[in-house]
One Martini backbone bead per residue (centre of mass of N, CA, C, O) as a GRO file, in nm:
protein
  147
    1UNK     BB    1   5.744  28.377   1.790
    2UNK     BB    2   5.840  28.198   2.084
    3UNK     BB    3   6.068  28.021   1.944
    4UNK     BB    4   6.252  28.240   1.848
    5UNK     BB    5   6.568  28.389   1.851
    6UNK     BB    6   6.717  28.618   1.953
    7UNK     BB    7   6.813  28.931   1.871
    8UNK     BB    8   7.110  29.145   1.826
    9UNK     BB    9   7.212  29.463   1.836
   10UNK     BB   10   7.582  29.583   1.823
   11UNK     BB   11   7.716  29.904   1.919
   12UNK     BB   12   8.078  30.032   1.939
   13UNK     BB   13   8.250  30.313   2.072
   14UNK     BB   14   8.544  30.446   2.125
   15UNK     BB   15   8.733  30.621   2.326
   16UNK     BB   16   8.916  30.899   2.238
   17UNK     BB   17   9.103  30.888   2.500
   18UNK     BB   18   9.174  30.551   2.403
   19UNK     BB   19   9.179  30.284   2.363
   20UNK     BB   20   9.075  30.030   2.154
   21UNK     BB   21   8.915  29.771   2.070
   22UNK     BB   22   8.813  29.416   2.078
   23UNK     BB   23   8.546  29.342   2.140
   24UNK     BB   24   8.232  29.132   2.160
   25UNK     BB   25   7.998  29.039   2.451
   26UNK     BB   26   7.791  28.789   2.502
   27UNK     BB   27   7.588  28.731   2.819
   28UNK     BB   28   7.441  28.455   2.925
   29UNK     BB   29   7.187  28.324   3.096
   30UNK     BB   30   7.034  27.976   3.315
   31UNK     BB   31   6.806  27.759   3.375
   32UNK     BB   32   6.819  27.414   3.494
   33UNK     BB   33   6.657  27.222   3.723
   34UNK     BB   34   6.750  27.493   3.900
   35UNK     BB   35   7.044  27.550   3.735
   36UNK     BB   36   7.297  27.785   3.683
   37UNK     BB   37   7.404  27.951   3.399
   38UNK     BB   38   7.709  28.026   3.178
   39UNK     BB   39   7.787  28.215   2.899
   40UNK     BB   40   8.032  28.281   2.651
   41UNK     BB   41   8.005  28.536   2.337
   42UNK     BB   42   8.156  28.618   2.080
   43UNK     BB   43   8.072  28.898   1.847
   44UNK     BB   44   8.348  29.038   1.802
   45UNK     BB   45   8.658  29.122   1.622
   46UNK     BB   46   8.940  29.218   1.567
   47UNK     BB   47   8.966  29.316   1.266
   48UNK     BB   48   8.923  28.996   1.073
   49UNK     BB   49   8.815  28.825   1.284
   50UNK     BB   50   8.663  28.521   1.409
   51UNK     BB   51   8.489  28.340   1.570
   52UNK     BB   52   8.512  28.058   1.708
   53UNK     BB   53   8.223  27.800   1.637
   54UNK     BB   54   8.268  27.662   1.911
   55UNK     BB   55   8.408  27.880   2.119
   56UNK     BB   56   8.311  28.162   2.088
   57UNK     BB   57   8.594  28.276   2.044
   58UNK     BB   58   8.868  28.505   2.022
   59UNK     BB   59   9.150  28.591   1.933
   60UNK     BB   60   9.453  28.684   2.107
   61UNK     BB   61   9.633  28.987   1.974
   62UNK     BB   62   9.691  29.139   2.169
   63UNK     BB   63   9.914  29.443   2.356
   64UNK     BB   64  10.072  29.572   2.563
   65UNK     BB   65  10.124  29.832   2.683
   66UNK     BB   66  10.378  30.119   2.723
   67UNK     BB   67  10.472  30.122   3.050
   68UNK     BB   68  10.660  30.432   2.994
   69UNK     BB   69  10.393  30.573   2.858
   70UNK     BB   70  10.088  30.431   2.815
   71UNK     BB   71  10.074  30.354   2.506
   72UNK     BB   72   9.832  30.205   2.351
   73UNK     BB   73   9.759  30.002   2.130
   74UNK     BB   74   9.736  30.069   1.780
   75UNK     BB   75   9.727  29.777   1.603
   76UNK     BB   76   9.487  29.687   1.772
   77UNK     BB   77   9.193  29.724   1.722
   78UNK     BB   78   8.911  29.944   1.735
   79UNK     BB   79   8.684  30.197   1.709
   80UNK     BB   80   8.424  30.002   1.584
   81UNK     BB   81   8.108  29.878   1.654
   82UNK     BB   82   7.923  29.617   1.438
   83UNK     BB   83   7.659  29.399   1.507
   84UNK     BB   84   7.509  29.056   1.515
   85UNK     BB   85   7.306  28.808   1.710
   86UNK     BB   86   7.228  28.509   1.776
   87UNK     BB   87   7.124  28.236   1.950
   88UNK     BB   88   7.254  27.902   1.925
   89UNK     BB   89   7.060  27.768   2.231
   90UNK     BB   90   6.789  27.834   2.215
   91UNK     BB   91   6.526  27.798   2.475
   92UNK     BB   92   6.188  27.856   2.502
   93UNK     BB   93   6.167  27.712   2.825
   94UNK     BB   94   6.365  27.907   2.922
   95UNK     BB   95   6.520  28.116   3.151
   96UNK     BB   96   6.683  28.419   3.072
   97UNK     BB   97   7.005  28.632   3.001
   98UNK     BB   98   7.131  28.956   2.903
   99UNK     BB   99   7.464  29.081   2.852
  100UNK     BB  100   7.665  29.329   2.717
  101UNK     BB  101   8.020  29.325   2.648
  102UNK     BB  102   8.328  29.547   2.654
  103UNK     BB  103   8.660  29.520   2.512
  104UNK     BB  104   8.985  29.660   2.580
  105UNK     BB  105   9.265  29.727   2.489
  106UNK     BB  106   9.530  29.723   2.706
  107UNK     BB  107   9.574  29.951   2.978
  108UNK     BB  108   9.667  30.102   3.219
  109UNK     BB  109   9.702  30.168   3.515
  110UNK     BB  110   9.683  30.386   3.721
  111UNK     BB  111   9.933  30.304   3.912
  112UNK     BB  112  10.131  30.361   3.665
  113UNK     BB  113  10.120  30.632   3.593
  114UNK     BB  114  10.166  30.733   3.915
  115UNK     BB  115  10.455  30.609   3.874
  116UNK     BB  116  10.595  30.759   3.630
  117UNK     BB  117  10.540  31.070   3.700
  118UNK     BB  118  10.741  30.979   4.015
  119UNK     BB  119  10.969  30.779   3.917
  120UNK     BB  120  10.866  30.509   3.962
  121UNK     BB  121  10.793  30.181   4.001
  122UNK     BB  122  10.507  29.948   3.956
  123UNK     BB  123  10.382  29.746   4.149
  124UNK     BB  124  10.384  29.404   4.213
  125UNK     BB  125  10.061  29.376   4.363
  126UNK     BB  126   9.968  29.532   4.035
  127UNK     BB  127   9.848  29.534   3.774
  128UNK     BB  128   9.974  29.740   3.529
  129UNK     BB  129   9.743  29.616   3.335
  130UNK     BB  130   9.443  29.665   3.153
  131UNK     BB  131   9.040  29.596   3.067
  132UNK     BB  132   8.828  29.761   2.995
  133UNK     BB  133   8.463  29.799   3.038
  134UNK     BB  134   8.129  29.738   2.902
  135UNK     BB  135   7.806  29.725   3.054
  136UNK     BB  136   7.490  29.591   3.004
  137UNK     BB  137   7.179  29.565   3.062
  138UNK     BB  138   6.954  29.330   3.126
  139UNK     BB  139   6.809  29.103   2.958
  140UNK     BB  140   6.502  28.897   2.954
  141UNK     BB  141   6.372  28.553   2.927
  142UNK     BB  142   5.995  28.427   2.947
  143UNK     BB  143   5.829  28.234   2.945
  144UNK     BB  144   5.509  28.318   2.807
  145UNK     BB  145   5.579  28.650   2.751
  146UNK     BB  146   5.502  28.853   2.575
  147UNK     BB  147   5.657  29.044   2.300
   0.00000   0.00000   0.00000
């Protein structure tokens, strides 16, 4: 049935040597009238929380890594995550695509460590911590073709 929205099953574990994981977001995108939409939903969240069911957002509750030892917040964030998730605004008129984004609790940036290393202050030029990302390929969906 061309109409049901599709579903999407999402896996993700953490780097053996680095911080927990923080969320999965699916990022949306679509067109209507000529114009290009795009929507970010929280899709799991570490912890017990849940996206807030408004703005699909999870509460912010990660902690910056311990920028004189670079070791990230051990206390926040998961091993792994699954999770599925339904588009809750699918129109099946409309062409979009998506694709799945995870995101880690904060951790050093490159030029903290080699900062650190050298016994010198990290640049006031670049963020201290970063939060590193991992994104998958786009899935595509077009009215009217085959499933």
């Amino acid at each position: 049935d061309s109409t049901k929205a599709p579903t999407f099953v999402v896996w993700a574990l953490k780097d053996p040597d680095s911080g927990n994981l923080d969320r999965i977001q699916i990022i949306k995108g679509w067109t209507k009238d000529g114009d290009t939409h795009e929507q970010v939903f929280d899709v799991a969240c570490a912890g017990s929380d849940l996206p807030d069911p408004e703005s699909h957002r999870c509460p912010n509750r990660t902690k910056a890594p311990d920028l004189t030892t670079c070791e990230p917040d051990t206390t926040s964030g998961a091993k792994t995550f699954n999770t599925w998730w339904r588009d809750p605004a699918f129109d099946p008129t409309e062409n979009a695509f998506y694709y799945v984004r995870v995101l880690q609790v904060p951790t050093c940036r490159w030029s903290t460590y080699d900062a650190n290393r050298l016994g010198v202050e990290p640049s006031p030029l670049v963020p201290s911590a970063i939060r590193e990302r991992a994104i998958t390929s786009p899935i595509w969906y077009e009215p009217g073709v085959a499933e």
